[in-house]
N, C-alpha and C positions, 0 to 999 in steps of 0.2 A: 259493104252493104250498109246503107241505112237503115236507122231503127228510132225509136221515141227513144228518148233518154231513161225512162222507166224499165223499159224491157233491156236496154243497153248494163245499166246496174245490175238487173237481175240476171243477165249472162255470166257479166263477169261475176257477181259473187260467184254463183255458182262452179264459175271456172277456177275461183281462190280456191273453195272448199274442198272442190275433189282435188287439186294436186296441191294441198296442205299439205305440210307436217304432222302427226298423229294429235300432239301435242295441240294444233292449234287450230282441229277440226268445231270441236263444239263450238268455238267463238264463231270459227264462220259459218257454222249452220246454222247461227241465232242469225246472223245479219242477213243471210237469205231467207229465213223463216219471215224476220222482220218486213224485208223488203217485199216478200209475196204477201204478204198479211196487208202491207198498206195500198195494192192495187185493189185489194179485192173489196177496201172498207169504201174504196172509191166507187165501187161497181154493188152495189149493193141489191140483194135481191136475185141474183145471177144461179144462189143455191151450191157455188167452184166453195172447192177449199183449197189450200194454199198446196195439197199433195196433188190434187186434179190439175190444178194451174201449171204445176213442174212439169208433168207428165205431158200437156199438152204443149208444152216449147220443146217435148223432145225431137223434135228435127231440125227446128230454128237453133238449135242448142247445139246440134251436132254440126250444124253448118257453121253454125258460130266457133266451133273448138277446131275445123278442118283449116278455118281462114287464121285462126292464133298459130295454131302449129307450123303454117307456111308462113307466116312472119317471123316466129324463133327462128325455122330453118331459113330463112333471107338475110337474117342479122348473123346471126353462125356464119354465114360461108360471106359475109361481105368482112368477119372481124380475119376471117386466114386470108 
């Protein structure tokens, strides 16, 4: 699927974050936090915060984690 390179970023952080390591959650929730904070300085006036912004790519988000997980499984069964 195509996407802007923006929203491309802010998938995958978010996809780094949630299946981080405990250890090395907080850095990547700064770099998501970062990432959603610099679309919104661009949209300015809109009244979004960067929690509303998450919340509204949660389908595009879920689409996006269904298309990763059939890529790990494609590369799995092409490395047997």
């Amino acid at each position: 699927m195509s996407r802007c390179p923006k929203l491309e970023a802010i998938l995958e952080a978010k996809y780094r974050f949630e299946n981080a390591a405990p250890g090395d959650q907080a850095r990547l929730r700064s770099e998501l936090e970062t990432l959603l904070n610099e679309v919104l300085a661009e949209r300015t006036g809109t009244g979004m915060t960067s929690r509303r912004l998450e919340d509204s790519l949660r389908d595009v988000y879920r689409e996006f984690t269904r298309a990763k997980r059939r890529e790990e499984r494609a590369k799995l069964s092409r490395i047997r």
